[in-house]
Gaussian input, Z-matrix of N, CA and C with variables (Angstrom, degrees):
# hf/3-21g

backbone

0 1
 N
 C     1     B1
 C     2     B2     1     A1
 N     3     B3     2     A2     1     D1
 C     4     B4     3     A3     2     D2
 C     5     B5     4     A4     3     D3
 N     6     B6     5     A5     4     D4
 C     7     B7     6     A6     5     D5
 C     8     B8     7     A7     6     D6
 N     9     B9     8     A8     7     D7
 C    10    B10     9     A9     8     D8
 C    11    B11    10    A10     9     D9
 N    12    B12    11    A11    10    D10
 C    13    B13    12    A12    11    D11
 C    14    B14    13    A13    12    D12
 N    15    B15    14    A14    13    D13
 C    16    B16    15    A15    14    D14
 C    17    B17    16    A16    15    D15
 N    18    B18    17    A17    16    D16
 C    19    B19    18    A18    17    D17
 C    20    B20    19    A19    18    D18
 N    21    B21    20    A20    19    D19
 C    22    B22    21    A21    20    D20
 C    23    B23    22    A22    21    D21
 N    24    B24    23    A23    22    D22
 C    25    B25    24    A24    23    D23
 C    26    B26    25    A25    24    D24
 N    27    B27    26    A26    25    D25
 C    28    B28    27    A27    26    D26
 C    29    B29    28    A28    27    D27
 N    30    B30    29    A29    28    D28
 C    31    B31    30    A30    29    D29
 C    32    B32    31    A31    30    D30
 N    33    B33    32    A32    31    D31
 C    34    B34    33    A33    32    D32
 C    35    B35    34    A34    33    D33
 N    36    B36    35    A35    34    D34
 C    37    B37    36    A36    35    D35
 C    38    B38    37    A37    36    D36
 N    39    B39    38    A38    37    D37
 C    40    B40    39    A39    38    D38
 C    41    B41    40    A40    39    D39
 N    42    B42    41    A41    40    D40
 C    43    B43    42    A42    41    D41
 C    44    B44    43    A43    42    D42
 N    45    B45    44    A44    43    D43
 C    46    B46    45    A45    44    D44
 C    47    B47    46    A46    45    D45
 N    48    B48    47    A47    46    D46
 C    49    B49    48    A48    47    D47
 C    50    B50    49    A49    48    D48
 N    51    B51    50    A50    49    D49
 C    52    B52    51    A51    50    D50
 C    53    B53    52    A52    51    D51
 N    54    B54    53    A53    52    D52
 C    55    B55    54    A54    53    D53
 C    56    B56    55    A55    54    D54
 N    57    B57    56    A56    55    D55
 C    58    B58    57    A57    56    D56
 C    59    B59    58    A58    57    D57
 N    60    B60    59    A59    58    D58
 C    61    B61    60    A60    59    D59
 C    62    B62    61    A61    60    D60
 N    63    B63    62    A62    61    D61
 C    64    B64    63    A63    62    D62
 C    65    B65    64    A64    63    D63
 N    66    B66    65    A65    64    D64
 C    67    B67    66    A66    65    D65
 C    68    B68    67    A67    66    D66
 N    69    B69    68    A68    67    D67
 C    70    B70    69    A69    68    D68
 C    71    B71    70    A70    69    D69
 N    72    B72    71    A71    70    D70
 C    73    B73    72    A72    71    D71
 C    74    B74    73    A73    72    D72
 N    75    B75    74    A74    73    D73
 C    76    B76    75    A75    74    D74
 C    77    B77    76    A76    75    D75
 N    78    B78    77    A77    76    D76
 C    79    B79    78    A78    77    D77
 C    80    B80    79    A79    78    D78
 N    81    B81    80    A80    79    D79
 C    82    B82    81    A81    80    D80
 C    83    B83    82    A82    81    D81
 N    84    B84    83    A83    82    D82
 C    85    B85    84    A84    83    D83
 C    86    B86    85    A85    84    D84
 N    87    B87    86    A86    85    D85
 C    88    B88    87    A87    86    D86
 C    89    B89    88    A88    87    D87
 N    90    B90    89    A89    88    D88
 C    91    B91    90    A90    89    D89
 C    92    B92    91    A91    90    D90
 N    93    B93    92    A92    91    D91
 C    94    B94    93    A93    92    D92
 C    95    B95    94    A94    93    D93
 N    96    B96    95    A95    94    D94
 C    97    B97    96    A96    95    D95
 C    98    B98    97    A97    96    D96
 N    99    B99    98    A98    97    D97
 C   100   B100    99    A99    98    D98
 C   101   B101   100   A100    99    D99
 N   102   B102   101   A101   100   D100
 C   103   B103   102   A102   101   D101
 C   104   B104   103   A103   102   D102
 N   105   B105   104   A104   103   D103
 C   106   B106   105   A105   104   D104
 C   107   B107   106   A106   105   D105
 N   108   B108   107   A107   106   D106
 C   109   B109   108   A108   107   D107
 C   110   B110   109   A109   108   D108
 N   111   B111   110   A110   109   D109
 C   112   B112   111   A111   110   D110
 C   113   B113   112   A112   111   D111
 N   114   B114   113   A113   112   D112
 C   115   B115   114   A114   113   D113
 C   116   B116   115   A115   114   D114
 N   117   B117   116   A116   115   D115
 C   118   B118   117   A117   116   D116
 C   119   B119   118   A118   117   D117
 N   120   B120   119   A119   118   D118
 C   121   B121   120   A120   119   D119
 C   122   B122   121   A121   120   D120
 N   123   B123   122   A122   121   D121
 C   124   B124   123   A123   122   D122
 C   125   B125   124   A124   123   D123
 N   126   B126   125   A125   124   D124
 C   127   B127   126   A126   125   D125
 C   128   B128   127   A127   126   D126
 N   129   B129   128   A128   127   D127
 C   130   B130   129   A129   128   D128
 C   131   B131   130   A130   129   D129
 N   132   B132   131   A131   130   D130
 C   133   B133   132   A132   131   D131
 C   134   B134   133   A133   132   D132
 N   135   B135   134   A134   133   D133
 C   136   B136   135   A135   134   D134
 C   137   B137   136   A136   135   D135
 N   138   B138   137   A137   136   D136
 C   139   B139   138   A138   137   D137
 C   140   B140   139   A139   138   D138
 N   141   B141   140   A140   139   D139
 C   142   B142   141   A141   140   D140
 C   143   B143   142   A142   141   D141
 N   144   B144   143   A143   142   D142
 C   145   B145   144   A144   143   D143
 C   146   B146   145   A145   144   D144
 N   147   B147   146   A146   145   D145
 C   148   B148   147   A147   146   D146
 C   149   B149   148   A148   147   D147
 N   150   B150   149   A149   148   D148
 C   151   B151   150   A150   149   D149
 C   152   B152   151   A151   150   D150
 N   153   B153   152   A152   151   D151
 C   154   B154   153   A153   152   D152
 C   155   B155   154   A154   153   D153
 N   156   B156   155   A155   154   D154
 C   157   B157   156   A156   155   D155
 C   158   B158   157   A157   156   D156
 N   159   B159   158   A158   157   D157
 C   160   B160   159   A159   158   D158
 C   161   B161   160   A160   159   D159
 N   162   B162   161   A161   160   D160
 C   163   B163   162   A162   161   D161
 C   164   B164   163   A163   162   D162
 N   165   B165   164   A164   163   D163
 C   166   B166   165   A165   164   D164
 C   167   B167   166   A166   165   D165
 N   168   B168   167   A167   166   D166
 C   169   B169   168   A168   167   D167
 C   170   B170   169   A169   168   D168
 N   171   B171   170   A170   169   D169
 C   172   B172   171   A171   170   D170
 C   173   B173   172   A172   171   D171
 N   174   B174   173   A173   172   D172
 C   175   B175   174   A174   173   D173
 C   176   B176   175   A175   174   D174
 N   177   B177   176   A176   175   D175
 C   178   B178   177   A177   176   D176
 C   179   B179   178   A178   177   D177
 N   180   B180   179   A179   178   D178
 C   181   B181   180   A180   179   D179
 C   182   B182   181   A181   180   D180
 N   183   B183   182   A182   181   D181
 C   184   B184   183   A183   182   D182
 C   185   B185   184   A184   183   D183
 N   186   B186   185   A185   184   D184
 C   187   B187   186   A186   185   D185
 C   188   B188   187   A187   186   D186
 N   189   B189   188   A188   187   D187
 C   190   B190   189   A189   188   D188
 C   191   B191   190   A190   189   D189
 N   192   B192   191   A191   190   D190
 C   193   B193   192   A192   191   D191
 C   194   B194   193   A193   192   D192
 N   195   B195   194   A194   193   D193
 C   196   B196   195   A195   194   D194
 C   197   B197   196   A196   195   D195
 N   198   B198   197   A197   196   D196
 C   199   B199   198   A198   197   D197
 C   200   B200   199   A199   198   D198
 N   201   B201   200   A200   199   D199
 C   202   B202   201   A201   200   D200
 C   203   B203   202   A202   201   D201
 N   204   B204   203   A203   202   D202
 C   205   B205   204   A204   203   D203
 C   206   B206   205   A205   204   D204
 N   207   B207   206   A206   205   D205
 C   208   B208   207   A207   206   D206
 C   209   B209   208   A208   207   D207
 N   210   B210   209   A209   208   D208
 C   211   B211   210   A210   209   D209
 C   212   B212   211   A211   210   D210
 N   213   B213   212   A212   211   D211
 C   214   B214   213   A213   212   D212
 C   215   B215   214   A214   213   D213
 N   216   B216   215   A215   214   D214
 C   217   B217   216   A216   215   D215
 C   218   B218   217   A217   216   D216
 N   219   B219   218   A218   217   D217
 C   220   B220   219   A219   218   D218
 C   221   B221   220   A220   219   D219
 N   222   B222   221   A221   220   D220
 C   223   B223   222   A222   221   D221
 C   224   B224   223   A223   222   D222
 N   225   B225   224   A224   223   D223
 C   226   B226   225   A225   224   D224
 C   227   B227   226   A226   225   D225
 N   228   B228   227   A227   226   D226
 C   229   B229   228   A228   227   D227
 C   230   B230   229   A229   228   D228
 N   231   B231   230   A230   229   D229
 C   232   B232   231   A231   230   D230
 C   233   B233   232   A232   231   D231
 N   234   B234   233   A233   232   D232
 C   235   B235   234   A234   233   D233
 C   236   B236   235   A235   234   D234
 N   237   B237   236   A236   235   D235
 C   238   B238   237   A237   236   D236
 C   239   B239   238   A238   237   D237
 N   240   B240   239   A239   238   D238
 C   241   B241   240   A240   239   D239
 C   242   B242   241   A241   240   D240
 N   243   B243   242   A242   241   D241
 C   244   B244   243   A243   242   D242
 C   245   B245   244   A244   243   D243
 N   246   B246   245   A245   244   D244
 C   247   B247   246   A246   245   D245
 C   248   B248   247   A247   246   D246
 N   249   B249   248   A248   247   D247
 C   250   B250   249   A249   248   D248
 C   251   B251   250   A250   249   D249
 N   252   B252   251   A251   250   D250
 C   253   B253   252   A252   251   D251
 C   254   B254   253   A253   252   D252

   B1=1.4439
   B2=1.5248
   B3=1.4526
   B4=1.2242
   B5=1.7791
   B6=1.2497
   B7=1.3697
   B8=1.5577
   B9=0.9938
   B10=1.8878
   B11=1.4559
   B12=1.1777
   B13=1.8028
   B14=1.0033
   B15=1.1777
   B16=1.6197
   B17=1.6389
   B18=1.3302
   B19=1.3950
   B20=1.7207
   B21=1.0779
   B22=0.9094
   B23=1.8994
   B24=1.2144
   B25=0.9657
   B26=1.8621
   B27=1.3119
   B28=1.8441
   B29=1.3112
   B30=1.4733
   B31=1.5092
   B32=1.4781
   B33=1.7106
   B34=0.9493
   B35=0.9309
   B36=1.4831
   B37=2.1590
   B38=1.2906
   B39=1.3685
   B40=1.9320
   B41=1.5564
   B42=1.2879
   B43=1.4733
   B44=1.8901
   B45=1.4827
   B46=1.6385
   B47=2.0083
   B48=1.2754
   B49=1.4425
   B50=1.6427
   B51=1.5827
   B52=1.6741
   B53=1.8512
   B54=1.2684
   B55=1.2602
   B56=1.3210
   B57=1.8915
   B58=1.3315
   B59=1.5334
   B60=1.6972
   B61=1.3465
   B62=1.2781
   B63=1.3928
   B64=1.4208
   B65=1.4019
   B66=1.2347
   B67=1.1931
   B68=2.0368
   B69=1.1788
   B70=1.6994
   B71=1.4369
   B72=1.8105
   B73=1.8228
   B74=1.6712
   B75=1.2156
   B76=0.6076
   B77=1.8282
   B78=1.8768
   B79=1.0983
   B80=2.1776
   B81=1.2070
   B82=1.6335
   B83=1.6229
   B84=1.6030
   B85=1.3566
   B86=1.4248
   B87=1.2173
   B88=1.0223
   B89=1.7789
   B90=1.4135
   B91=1.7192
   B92=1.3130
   B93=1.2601
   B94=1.2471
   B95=1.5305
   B96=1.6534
   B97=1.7234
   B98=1.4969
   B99=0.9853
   B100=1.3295
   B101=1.3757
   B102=1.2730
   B103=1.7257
   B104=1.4272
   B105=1.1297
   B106=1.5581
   B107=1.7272
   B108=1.6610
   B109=1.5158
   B110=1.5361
   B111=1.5786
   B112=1.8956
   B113=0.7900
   B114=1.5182
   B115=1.6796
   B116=1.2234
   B117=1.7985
   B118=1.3186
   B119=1.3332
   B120=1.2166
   B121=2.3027
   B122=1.5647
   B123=0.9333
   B124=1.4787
   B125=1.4098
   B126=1.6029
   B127=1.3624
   B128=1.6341
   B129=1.6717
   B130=1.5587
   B131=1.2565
   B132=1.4260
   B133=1.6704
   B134=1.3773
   B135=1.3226
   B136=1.6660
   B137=1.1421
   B138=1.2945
   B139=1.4643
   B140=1.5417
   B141=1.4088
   B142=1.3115
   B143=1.9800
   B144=1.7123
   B145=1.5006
   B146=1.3798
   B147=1.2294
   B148=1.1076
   B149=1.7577
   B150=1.6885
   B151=1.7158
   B152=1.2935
   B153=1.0147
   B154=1.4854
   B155=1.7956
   B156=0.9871
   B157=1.4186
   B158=1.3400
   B159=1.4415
   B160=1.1261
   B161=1.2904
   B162=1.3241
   B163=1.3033
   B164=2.0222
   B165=1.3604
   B166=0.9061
   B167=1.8503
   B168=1.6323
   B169=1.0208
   B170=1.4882
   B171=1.4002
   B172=1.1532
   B173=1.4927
   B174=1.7795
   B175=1.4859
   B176=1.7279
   B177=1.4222
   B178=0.8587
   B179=1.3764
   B180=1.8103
   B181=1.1551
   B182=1.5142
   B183=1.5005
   B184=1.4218
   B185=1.7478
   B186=1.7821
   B187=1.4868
   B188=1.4624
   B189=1.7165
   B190=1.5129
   B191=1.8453
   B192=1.3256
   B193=1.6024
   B194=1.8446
   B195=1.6394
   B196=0.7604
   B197=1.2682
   B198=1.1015
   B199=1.5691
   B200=1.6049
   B201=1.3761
   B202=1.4093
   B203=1.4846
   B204=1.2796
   B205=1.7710
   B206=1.5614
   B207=1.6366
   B208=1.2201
   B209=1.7627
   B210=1.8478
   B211=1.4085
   B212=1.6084
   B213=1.0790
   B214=1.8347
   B215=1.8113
   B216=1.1658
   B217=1.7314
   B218=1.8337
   B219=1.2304
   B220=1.9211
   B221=1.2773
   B222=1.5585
   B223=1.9197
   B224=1.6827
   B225=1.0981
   B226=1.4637
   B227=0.9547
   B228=1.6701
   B229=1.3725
   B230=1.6672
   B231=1.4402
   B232=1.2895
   B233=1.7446
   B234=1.0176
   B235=1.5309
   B236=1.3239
   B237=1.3435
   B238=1.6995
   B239=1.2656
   B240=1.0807
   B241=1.9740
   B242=1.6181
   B243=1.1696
   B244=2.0076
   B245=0.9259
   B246=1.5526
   B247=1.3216
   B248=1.5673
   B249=0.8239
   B250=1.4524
   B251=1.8606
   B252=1.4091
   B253=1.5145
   B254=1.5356
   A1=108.51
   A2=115.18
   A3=102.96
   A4=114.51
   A5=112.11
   A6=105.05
   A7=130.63
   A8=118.56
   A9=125.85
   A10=89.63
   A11=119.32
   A12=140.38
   A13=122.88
   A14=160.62
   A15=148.92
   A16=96.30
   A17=107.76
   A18=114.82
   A19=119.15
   A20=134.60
   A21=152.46
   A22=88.22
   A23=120.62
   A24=123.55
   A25=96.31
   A26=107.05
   A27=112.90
   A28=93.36
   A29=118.25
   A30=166.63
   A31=99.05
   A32=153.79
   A33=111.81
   A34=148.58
   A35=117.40
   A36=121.94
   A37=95.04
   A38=149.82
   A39=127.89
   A40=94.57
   A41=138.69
   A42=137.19
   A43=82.90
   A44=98.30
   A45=111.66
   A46=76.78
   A47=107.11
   A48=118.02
   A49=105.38
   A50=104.80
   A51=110.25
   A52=90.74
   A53=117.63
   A54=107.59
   A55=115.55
   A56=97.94
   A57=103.62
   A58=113.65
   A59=98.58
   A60=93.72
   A61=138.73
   A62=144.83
   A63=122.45
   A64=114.16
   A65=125.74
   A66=134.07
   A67=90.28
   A68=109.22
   A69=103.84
   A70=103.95
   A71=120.75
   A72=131.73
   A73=103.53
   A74=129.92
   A75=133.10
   A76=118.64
   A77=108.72
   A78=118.37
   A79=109.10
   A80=75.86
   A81=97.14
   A82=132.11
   A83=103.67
   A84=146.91
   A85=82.38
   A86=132.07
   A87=137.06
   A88=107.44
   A89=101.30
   A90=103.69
   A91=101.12
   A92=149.26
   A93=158.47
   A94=116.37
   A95=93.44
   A96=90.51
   A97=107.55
   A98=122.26
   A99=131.75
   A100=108.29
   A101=143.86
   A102=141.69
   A103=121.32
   A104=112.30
   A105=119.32
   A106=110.41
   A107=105.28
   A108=86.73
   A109=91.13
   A110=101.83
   A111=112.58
   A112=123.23
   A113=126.26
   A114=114.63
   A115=105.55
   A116=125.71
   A117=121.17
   A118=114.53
   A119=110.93
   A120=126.35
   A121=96.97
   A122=133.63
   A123=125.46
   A124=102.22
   A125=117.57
   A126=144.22
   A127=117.38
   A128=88.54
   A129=104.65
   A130=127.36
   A131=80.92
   A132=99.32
   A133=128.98
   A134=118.58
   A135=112.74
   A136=102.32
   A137=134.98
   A138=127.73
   A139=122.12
   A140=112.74
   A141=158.44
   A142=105.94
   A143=101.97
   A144=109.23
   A145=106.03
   A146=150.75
   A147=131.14
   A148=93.23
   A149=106.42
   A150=104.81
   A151=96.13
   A152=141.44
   A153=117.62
   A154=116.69
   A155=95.23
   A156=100.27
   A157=114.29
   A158=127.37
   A159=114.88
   A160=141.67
   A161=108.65
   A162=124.29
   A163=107.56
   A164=101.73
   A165=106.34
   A166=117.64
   A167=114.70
   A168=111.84
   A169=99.91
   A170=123.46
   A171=138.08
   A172=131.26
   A173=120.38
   A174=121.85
   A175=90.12
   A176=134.72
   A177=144.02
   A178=102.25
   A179=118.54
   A180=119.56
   A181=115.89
   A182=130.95
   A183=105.11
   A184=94.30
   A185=100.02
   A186=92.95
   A187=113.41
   A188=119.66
   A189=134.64
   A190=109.05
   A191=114.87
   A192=119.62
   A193=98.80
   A194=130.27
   A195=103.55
   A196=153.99
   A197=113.23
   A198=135.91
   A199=100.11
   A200=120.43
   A201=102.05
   A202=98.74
   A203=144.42
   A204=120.41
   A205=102.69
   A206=113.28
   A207=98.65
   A208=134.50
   A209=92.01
   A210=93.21
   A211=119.90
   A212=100.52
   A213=121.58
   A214=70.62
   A215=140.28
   A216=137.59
   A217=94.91
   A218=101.41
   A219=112.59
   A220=127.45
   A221=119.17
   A222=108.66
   A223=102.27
   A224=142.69
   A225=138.36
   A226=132.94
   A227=112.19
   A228=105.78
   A229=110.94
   A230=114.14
   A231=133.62
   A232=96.49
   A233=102.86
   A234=123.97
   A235=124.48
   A236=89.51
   A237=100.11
   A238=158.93
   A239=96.51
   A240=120.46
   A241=85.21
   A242=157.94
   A243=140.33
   A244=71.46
   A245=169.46
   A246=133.30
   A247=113.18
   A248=141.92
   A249=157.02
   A250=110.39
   A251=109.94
   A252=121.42
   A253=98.42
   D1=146.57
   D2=-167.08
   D3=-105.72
   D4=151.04
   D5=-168.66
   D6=-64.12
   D7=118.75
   D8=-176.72
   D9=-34.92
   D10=142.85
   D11=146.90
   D12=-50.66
   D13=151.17
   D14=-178.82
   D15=-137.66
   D16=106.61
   D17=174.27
   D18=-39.69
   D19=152.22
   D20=-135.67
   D21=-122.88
   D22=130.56
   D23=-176.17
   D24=-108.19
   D25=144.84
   D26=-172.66
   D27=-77.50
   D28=147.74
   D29=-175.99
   D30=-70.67
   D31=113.13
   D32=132.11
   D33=-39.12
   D34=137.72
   D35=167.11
   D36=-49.11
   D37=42.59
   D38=171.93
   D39=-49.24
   D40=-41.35
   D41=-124.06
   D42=-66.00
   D43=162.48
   D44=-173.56
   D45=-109.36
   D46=138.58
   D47=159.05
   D48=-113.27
   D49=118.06
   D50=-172.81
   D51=-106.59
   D52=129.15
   D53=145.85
   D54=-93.12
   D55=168.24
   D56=169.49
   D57=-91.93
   D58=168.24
   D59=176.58
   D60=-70.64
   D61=177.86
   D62=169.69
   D63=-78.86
   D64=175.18
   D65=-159.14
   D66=-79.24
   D67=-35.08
   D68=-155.66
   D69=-102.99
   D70=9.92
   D71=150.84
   D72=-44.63
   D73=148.92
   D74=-176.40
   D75=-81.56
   D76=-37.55
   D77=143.81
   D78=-3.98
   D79=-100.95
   D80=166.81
   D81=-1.25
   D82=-78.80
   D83=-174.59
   D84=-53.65
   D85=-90.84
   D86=-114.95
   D87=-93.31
   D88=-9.05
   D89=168.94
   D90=-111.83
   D91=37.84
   D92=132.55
   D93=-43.59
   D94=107.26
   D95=177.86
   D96=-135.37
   D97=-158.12
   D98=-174.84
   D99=-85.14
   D100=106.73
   D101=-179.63
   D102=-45.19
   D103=124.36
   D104=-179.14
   D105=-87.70
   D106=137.95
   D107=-154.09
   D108=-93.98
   D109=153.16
   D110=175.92
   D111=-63.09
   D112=156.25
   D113=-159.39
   D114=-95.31
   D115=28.01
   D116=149.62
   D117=-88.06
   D118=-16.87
   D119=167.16
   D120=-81.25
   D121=-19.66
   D122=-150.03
   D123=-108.49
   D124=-21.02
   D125=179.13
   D126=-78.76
   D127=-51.58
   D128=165.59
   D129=-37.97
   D130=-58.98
   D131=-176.79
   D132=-83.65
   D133=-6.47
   D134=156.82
   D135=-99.15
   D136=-20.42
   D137=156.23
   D138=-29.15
   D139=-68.24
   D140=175.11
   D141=-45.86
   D142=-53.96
   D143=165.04
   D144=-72.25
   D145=-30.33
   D146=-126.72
   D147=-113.56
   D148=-32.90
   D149=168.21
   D150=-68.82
   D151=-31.06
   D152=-164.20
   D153=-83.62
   D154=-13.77
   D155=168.28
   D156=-93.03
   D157=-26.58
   D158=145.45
   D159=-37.45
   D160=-59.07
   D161=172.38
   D162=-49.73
   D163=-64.94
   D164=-179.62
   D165=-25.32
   D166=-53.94
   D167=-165.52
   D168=-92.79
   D169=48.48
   D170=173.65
   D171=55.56
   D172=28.45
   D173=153.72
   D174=114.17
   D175=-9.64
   D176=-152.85
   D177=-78.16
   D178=118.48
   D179=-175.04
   D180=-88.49
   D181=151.78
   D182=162.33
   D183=144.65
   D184=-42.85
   D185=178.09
   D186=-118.92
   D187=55.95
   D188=160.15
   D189=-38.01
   D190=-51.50
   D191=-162.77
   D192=-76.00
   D193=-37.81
   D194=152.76
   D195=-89.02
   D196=0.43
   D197=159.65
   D198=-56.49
   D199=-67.29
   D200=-162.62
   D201=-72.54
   D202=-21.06
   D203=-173.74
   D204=-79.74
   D205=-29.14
   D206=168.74
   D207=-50.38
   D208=-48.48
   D209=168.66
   D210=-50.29
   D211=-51.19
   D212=-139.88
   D213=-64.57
   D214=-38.13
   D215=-147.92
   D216=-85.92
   D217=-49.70
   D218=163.98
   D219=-57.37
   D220=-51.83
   D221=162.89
   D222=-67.38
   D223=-38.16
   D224=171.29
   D225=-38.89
   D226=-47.01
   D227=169.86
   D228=-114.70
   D229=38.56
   D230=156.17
   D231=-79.63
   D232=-60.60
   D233=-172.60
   D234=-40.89
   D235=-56.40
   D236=151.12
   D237=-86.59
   D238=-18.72
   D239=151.59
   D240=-65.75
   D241=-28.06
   D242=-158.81
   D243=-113.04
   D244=-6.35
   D245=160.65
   D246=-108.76
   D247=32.58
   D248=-150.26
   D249=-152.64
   D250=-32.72
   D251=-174.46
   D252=-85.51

């Protein structure tokens, strides 16, 4: 025989609902900076440098590890010269 269900008694609402602020609080405004890109953009993009320097030195396999520190050292201090200006 299968077992009776036992109703479910309701949950208080305790939960706190915080909104955020609007964009034009001053909160807001005033820590507004330039976006730092995620290190799935940041990945891309020495990814992105690092074939091209490949290519550059004409398809030539063998030096992948320095290609990418080269890149990864070139979007880096791209990165930081755009946060510094």
């Amino acid at each position: 025989m299968a077992k009776a269900k036992t109703p479910r008694t309701p949950k208080s609402d305790s939960k706190q609902v915080i909104t955020m602020p609007s964009a034009t609080s001053p909160e807001v405004s005033k820590n507004v900076s330039a976006p730092s890109p995620t290190p799935i953009d940041l990945q891309a993009q020495i990814r992105q440098r690092a074939y091209e320097l490949y290519v550059e030195q004409g398809c030539i396999a063998g030096h992948e590890t320095e290609d990418w520190i080269k890149a990864e050292r070139e979007i880096l201090a791209q990165l930081s010269q755009q946060k510094t200006a």
